[in-house]
C-alpha positions in Angstrom: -22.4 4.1 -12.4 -22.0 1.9 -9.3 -23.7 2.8 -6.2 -21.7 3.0 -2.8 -23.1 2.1 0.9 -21.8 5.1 3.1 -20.9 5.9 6.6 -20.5 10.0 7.2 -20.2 12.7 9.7 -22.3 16.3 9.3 -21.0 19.2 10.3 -22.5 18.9 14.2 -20.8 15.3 14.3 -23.8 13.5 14.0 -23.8 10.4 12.0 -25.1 9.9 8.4 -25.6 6.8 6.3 -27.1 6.1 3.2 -26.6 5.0 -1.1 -25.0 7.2 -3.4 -24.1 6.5 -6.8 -20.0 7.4 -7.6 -17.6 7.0 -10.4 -15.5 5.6 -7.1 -14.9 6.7 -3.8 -12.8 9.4 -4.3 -15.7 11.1 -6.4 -18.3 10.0 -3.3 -16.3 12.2 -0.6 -16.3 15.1 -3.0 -19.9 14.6 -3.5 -20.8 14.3 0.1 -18.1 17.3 1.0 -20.3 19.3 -1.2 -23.4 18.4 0.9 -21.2 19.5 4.2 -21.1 15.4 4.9 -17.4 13.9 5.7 -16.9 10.6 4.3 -16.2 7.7 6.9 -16.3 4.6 5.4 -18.0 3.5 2.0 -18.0 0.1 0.2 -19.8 -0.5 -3.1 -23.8 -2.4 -3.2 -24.7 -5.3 -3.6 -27.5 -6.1 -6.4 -29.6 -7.0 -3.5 -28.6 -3.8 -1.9 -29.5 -1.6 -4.6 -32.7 -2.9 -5.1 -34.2 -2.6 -1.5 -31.4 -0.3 0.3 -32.7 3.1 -1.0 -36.0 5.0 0.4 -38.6 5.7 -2.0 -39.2 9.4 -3.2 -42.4 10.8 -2.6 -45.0 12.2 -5.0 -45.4 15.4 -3.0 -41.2 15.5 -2.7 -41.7 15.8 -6.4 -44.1 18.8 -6.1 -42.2 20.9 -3.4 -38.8 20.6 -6.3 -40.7 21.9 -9.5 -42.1 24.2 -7.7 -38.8 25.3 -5.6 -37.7 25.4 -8.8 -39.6 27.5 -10.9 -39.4 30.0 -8.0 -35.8 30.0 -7.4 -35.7 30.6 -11.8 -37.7 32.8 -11.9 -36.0 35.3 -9.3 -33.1 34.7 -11.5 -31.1 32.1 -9.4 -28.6 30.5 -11.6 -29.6 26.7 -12.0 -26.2 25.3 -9.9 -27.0 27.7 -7.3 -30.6 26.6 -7.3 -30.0 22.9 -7.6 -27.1 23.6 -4.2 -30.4 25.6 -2.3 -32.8 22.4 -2.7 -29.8 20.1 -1.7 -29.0 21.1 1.6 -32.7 22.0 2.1 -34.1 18.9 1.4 -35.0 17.0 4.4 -35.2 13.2 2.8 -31.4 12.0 2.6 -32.2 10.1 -0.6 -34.0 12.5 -2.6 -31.1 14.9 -1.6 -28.4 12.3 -2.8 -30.6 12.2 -6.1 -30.3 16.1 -5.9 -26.7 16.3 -5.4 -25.8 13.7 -8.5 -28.1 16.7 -10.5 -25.4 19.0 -9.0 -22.3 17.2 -9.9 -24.0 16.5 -13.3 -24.5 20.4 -14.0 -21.5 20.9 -12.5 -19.8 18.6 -15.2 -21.1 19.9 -18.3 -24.7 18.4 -18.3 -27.9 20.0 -19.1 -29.9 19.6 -16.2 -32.2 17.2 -18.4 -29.1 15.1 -19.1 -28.1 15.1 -15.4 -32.0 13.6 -14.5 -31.7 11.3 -17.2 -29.4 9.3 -14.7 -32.1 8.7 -12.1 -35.1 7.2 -14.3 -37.4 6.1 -11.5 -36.7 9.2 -9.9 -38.0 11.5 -13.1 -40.2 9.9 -15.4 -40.4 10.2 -19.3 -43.3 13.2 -19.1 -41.3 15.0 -16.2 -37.5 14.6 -18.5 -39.2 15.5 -22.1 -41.0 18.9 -20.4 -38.0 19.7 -18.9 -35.4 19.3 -22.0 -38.6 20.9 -23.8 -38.1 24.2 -21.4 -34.2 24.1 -22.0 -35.0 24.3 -25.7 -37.2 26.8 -25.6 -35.9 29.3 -22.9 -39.4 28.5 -20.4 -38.0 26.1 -17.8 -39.4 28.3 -15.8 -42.9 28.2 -16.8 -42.5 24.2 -17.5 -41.5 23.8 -13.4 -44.4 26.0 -12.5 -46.9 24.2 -14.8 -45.2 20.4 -13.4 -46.0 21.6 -9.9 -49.6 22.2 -10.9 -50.0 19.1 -12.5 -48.2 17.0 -9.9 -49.8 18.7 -7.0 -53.4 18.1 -8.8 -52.3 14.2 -9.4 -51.7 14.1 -5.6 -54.5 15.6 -4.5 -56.4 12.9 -7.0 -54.4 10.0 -5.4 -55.9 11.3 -2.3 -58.8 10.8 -3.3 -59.0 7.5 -4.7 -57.3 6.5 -1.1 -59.8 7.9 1.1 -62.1 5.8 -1.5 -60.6 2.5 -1.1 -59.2 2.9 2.9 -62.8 3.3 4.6 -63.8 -0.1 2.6 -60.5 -2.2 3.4 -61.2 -1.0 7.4 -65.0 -1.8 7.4 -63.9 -5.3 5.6 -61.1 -5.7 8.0 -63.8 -5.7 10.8 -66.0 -7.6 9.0 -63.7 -10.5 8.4 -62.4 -9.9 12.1 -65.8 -10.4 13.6 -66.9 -13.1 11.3 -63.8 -15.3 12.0 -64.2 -14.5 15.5 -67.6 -16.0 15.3 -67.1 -18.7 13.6 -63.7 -20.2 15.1 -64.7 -19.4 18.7 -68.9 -19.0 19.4 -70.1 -21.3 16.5 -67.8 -24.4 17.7 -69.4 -24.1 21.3 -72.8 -23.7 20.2 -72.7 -26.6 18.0 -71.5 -28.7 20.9 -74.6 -27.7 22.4 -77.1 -27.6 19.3 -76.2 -31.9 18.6 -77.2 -32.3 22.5 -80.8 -30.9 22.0 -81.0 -34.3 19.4 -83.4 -32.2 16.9 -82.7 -32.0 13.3 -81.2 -28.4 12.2 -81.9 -26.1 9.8 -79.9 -25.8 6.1 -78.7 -22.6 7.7 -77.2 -23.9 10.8 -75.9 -26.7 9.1 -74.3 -24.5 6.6 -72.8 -22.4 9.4 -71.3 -25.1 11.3 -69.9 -26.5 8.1 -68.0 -23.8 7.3 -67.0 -23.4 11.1 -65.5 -26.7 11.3 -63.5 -26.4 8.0 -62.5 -22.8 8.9 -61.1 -24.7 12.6 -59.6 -27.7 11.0 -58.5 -25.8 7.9 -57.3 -22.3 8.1 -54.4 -22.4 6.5 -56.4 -23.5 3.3 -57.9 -19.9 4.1 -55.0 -17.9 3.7 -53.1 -20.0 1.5 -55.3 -20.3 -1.4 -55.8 -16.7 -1.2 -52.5 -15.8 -1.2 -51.7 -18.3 -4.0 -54.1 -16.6 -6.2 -53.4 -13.2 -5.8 -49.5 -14.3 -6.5 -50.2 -15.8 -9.5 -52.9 -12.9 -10.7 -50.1 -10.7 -9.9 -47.2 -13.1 -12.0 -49.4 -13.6 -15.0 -50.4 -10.0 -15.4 -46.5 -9.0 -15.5 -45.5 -11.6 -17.4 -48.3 -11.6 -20.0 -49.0 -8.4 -22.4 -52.6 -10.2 -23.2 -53.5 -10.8 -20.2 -52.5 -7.5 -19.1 -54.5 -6.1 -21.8 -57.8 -8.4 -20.5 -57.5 -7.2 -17.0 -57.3 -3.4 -18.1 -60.2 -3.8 -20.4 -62.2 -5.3 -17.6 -61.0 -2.4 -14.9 -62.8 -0.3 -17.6 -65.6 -1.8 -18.0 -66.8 -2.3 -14.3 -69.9 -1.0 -12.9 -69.3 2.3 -11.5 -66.0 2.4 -10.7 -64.7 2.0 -14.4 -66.6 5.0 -15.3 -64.7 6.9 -12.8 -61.4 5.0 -13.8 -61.6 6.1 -17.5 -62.2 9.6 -16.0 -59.2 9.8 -14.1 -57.4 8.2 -17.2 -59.3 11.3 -19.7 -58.1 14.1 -17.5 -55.0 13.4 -16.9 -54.1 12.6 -20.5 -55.5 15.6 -21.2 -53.7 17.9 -18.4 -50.3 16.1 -19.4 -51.1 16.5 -23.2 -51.9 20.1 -22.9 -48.4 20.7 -20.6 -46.7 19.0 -23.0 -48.3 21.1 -26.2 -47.6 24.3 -24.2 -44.0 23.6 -23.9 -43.4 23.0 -27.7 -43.0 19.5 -27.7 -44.6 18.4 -31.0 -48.1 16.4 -31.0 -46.6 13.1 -32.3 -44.0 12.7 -29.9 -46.8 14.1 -27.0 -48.9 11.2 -28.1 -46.2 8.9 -27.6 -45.4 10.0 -24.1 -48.9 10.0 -22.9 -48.9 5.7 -23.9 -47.2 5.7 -20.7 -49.0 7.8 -18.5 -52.5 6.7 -19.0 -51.6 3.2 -17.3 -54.1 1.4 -18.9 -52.7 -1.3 -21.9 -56.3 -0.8 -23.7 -56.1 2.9 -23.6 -52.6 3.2 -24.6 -53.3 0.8 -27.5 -55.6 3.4 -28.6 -53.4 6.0 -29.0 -51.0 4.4 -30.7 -53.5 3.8 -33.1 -54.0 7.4 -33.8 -50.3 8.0 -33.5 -49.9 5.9 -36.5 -53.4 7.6 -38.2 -51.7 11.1 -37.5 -48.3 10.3 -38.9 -50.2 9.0 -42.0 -52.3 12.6 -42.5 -55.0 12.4 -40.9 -56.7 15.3 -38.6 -56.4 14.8 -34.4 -59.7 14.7 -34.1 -60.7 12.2 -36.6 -58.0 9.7 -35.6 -59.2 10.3 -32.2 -62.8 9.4 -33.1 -61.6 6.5 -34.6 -60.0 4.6 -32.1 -63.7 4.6 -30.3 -62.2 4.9 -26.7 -62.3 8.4 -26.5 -65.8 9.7 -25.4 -67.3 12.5 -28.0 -66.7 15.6 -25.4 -62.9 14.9 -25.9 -63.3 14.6 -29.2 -65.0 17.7 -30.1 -62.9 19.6 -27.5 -59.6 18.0 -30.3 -61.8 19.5 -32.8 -62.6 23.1 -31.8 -58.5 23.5 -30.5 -57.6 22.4 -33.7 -59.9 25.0 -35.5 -58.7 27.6 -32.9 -55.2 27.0 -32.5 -56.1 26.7 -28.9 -55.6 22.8 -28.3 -54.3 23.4 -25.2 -56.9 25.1 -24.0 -59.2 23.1 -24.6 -57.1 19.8 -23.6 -57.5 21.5 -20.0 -60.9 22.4 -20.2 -61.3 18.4 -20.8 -59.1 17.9 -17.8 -61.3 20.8 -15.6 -64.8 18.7 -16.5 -63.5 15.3 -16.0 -61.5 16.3 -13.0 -65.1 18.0 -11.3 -66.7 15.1 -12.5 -64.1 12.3 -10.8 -64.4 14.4 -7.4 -68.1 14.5 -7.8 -68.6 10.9 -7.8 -65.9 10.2 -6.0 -68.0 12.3 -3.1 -71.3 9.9 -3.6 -69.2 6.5 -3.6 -67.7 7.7 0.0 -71.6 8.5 1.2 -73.4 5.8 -0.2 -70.5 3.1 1.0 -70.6 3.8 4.6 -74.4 2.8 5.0 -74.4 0.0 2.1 -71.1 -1.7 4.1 -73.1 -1.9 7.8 -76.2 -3.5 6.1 -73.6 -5.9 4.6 -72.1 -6.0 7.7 -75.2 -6.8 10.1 -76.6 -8.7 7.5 -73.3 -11.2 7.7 -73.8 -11.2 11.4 -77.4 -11.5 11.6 -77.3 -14.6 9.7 -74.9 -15.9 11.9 -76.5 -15.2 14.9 -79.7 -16.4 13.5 -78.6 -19.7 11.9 -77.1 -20.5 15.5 -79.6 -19.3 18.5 -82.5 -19.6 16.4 -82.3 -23.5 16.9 -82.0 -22.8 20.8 -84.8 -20.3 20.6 -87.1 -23.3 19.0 -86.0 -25.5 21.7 -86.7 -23.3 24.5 -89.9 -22.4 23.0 -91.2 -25.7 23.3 -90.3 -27.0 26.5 -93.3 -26.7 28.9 -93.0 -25.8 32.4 
């Protein structure tokens, strides 16, 4: 369906622009008309256009429409009328243009899982099979209720992992800022004066003042071998499935933070296995969806594994246990929902431990980082300063007056 640039009027006369996707322009002024927009002017994107024009929808823009959603079900609100509510409610023009092509969809004949079919990065996989799941089986408003959860939760553990990683990146920002400081502007004048005294310097000074002068006379080296590095980590690991795979394996495999990465990676495959169970989607095709949440190649290779073990007969938990990725408390949490007919029970009670656990270490990391950074930090600067006055200290300590 192309996708048309627009120019519009509200109802106060204020302006409105944005992307919305058309049959042609006649169907975009009934599709703004029915967002109480009037069409001004509209031509049809470029490639280019389409790729950057559009603002991104937010995780938490997610949250607030399952669980507008499941409310407005749930008191009975028939799914156009819903779908109209969050519309003109929503406050972020692109996630209420993606809303109003649901409209028109439903409006057309659609199942609303057909109509979100039509914006895939919008509505992933996991998010379209639970909701043609809850159409099936007359809960789609138990499935929005349970997605809220879930997405809420995943939001709350993105959070977390940023609060993790911004306090380091600021810490190493000031490091780097203090160190280059140093180095391009005090060490260059002190070494002017450190030749003059005409005594032979330290390996440490010597060192410092090496790396001074090629930081001065080189710094775009600096930042462009950086930068052509991280490009080409960044090319290789889209272009190449193996290497992909390596990189994920190693991510694992880390000291400290790969035990908290496979973790995060347990409980949420868990949470999203356990929705996906409770809606009636069957375990095979569950399995198969979660190869995409997990993120990780090496995990997701895994399951595939017991995919194929479990279309060939044998039990969850074994085929599970076989794989070797899965750590024996998931394993025996497979087993004992199996023997209950509670697996999704006990698929959340996996997601619970590892979730407590995740937010648990997460908590030490952020107050064992803050005093482990300023040693690193004076420990950068104190050899700095050391390697440079220590010379001048020597000189003034043998002068005699």
């Amino acid at each position: 369906m192309p996708v048309f640039i627009y120019k519009a009027v509200n109802q106060d006369g204020k302006p409105a622009q944005g992307q919305m996707d058309a049959l042609n322009e006649i169907d975009l002024e009934l599709r703004l008309k029915r967002m109480g927009v009037d069409l001004i002017t509209a031509k049809e994107a470029s490639k280019r256009q389409k790729m950057f024009g559009g603002a991104k929808i937010k995780l938490e823009e997610l949250v607030a429409f399952a669980f507008q959603m499941g409310q407005l079900t749930r008191a009975g609100v028939p799914m156009l009328e819903a779908l109209a509510e969050l519309r003109d409610s929503t406050p972020n023009p692109s996630f209420r243009e993606v809303v109003s092509g649901l409209v028109s969809g439903v409006e057309g004949g659609q199942m609303l899982s057909q109509a979100m079919e039509e914006h895939p990065k919008v509505f992933t996989n996991v998010f379209l099979s639970l909701v043609r799941a809850g159409e099936q089986t007359g809960q789609l408003t138990e499935v929005f209720d349970n997605l809220a959860n879930t997405l809420q939760w995943q939001q709350e553990l993105i959070a977390k992992a940023k609060k993790l990683i911004a306090y380091p990146m600021f810490v190493l920002t000031v490091v780097l800022g203090a160190t280059t400081f140093l180095m391009t502007y005090l060490v260059p004048q002190m070494a002017v004066f450190l030749k003059n005294l005409g005594q032979t310097l330290p390996l440490q000074t010597r060192f410092v003042m090496a790396v001074s002068d090629a930081l001065v006379n080189y710094w775009w080296a600096f930042i462009l071998v950086p930068t052509i590095i991280g490009m080409s980590i960044v090319i290789t690991l889209k272009q190449s499935a193996s290497a992909r795979y390596k990189f994920d394996y190693l991510k694992l495999n880390l000291p400290i933070t790969g035990d908290i990465l496979k973790k995060i990676i347990m409980a949420r495959f868990a949470r999203y296995f356990a929705l996906m169970y409770q809606t009636g989607i069957p375990i095979l095709d569950a399995i198969k969806t979660c190869e995409g949440i997990v993120d990780n190649q090496v995990v997701a290779d895994s399951l595939s594994r017991a995919h194929q073990q479990i279309s060939g007969g044998e039990q969850m938990s074994e085929s599970f246990h076989g794989t070797g990725m899965f750590p024996p408390m998931v394993v025996r949490m497979i087993k004992m929902g199996e023997s209950t007919g509670a697996l999704d029970k006990s698929l959340l009670n996996v997601a619970y431990l590892y979730n407590r656990d995740v937010n648990d270490s997460i908590d030490k990391m952020l107050s064992l980082i803050e005093p482990a950074l300023t040693v690193v930090l004076g420990g950068i600067l104190g050899l700095i300063m050391f390697a440079v006055l220590g010379p001048v200290y020597d000189s003034f300590s043998k002068m005699h007056f």
